[in-house]
Structure formats: structure tokens, C-alpha cells
N, C-alpha and C positions, 0 to 999 in steps of 0.2 A: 229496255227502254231508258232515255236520260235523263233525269231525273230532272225539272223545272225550276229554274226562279222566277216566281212570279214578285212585280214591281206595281206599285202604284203609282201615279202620274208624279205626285212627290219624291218617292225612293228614286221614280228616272230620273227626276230632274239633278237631285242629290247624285246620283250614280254620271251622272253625265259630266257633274261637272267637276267630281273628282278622278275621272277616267279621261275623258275629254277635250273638255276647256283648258284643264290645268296642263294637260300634256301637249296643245297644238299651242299654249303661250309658252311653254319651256322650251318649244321647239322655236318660238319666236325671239325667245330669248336669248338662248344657247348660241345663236345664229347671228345676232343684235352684237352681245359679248364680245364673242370673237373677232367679228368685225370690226372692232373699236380697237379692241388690242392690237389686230395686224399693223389698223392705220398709224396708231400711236408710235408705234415700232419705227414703221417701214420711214415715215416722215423723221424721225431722230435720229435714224440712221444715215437715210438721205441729203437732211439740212446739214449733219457733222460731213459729211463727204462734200458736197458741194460746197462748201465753206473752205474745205483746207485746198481743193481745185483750184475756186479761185483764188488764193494767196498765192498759190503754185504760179496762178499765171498773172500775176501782179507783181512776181518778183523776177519773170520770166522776160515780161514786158520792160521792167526799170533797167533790166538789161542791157536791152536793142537802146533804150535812151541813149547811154552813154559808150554806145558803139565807138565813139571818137577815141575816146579814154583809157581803151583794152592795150594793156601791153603784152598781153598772150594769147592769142587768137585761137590757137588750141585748146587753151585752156578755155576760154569763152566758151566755142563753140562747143566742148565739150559737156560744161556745165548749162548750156543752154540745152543741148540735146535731152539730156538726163531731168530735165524740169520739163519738155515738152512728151517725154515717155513717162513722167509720172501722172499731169493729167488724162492721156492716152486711157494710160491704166484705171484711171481714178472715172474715166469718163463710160471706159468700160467696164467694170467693177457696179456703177450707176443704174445703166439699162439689165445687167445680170440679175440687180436686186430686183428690179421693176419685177422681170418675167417670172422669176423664181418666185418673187411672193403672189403674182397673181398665180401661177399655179400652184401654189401651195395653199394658199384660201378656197380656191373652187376645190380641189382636193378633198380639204376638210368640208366644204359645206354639204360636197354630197355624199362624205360620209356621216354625216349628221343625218340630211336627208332621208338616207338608205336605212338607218337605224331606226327613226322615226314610221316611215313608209311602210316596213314590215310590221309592226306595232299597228297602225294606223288602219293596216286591210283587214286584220280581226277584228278591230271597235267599229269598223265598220259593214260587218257583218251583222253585230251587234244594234246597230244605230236602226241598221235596215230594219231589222226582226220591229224593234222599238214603232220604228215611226208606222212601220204597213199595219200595227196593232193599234197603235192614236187613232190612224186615218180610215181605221174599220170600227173604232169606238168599244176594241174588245181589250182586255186586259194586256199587261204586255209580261209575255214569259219568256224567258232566257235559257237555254238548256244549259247547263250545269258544264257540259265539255269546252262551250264557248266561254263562260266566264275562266275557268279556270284558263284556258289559252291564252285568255288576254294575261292573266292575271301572272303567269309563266312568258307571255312576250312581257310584258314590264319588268320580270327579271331580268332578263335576256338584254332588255335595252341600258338598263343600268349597268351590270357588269361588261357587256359592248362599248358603249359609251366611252368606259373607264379606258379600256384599249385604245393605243394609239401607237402609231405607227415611229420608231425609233424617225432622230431625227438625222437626216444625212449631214457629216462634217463636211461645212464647204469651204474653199481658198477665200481666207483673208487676209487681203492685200493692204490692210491699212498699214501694219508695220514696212512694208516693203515701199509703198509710196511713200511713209515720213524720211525709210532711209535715203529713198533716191532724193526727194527732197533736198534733206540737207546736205547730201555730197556732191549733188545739182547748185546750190545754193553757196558752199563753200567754193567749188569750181569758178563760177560765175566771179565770184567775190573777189578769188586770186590774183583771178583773171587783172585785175585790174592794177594791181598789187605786184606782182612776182612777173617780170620781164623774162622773154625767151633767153 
């Protein structure tokens, strides 16, 4: 037979809320964190990229201005082309980040989730046993295999936890847009400059 913990209304309350409470706010928290971080990220990353777009096509635009004044049209349109495929790039670089970090946050949430959830179906095993004992006004006893379960999923969830999924190297295009930039930009500049 398995050998009993018996709890008073007090010890559960103690036991709940270091079992518990403390673990569905970690979960709240953990979850809270991360989310901050992404945002932090994803928007720094974002504002730098859209910022050097537009300059891309600020300089693309002062261009076409002085259309009249091109003494290499070649060369123009060369450097014009090369500044219209760097925001291309820059613009699709943009929505890559978008997708990839949404999928990479719902990713992590539900493997947060997942980690928690298993964790979670044992104390609430537990919770049950507790409350059908309040709600009959008889003591509340816990068997011995279930505390330790839990108490073995808590290992489990910590060292989990710690696991994380390497992170894939992805293409970054920042270096290849500043170059096309400025040999779009130099082009353009010649253009105006250096006769056929």
C-alpha cells in the first residue's frame, strides 16, 4: 500500500502555493519575458532596416529629380536599378523577419506551454484528491507516489526548460544592401559626372 501525506487545511494552503501559485505565475512570467524580448528585438531590427530603405529611396528619388542633368544614362540607369533591388531586397528581408519571428515565438510559447502542461496534469491530480477532501470535510491525504511525481515532474521541468532548440543561421542581407547601396549610389552620382 502507499504510504499517506496527510495535510491540514494550512500545510495545503502552504503546499499549494509553493507547488501551485508559484508555478502557473512562472509560467505567466516566463511567457510575459519572452514576449518583451522578441518585441524589443524584432522592432530594433525593423526601425534599422526601414530607416536605411528609406534613405535607399530618397536617394533613388533625388535621382529621377535631376533626370535632365545625366550625362550617362547607363550609368544612371544602372545606379538607379541597383538602389531599386536594394530596397526590393531590404523590403523582402522586412516581411521574412515579420514571419520568422512570429513563428519563432509561437514555437517557444508552446514549448513553454508543453513543459508546464505535463507538470500541471500531476498537481492536478493532486489539487483534485485536495479539494474532493475540503468538499467532504475529511482530511486531505496525498499518497506518497503522487507527491514524489510531482516533485520529479519539477525536476524534469527545470532541466527541460534549460533545453533549447539550437538556433538556425539565417541570410543576412544587411551587408549586401549597404553594398549595393553604395555602388547604386556611386553609379547614380557618376552618372552625372562622367559623359559617355
Amino acid at each position: 500500500m502507499d504510504e499517506e501525506i496527510r495535510l491540514s487545511p494550512e500545510e495545503w494552503d502552504k503546499f499549494y502555493e509553493s507547488q501551485g501559485s508559484k508555478y502557473f505565475q512562472l509560467e505567466s512570467d516566463i511567457l510575459a519575458a519572452h514576449g518583451e524580448d522578441q518585441k524589443t528585438l524584432l522592432y530594433k531590427i525593423l526601425n534599422s532596416t526601414t530607416q536605411l530603405i528609406q534613405v535607399i529611396g530618397v536617394v533613388a528619388g533625388f535621382g529621377f529629380t535631376g533626370l535632365g542633368f545625366v550625362k550617362n544614362l547607363p550609368l544612371f540607369f544602372a545606379g538607379e536599378f541597383l538602389l531599386f533591388v536594394a530596397i526590393f531586397i531590404g523590403l523582402f528581408w522586412t516581411q521574412k523577419i515579420y514571419k520568422s519571428n512570429f513563428s519563432g515565438t509561437n514555437a517557444e510559447v508552446e514549448r513553454v506551454k508543453g513543459l508546464f502542461k505535463d507538470r500541471f496534469n500531476t498537481f492536478k491530480k493532486i489539487y483534485d484528491k485536495a479539494l474532493s477532501a475540503t468538499e467532504k470535510g475529511e482530511e486531505i491525504k496525498i499518497s506518497q507516489s503522487l507527491m514524489s511525481e510531482l516533485m520529479k515532474k519539477n525536476n524534469d521541468f527545470l532541466e527541460n526548460y534549460q533545453k533549447k532548440e539550437t538556433e538556425k543561421k539565417e541570410w543576412e542581407p544587411l551587408p549586401l544592401l549597404m553594398f549595393i547601396f553604395v555602388v547604386g549610389g556611386i553609379g547614380l552620382l557618376l552618372s552625372f559626372v562622367v559623359s559617355c
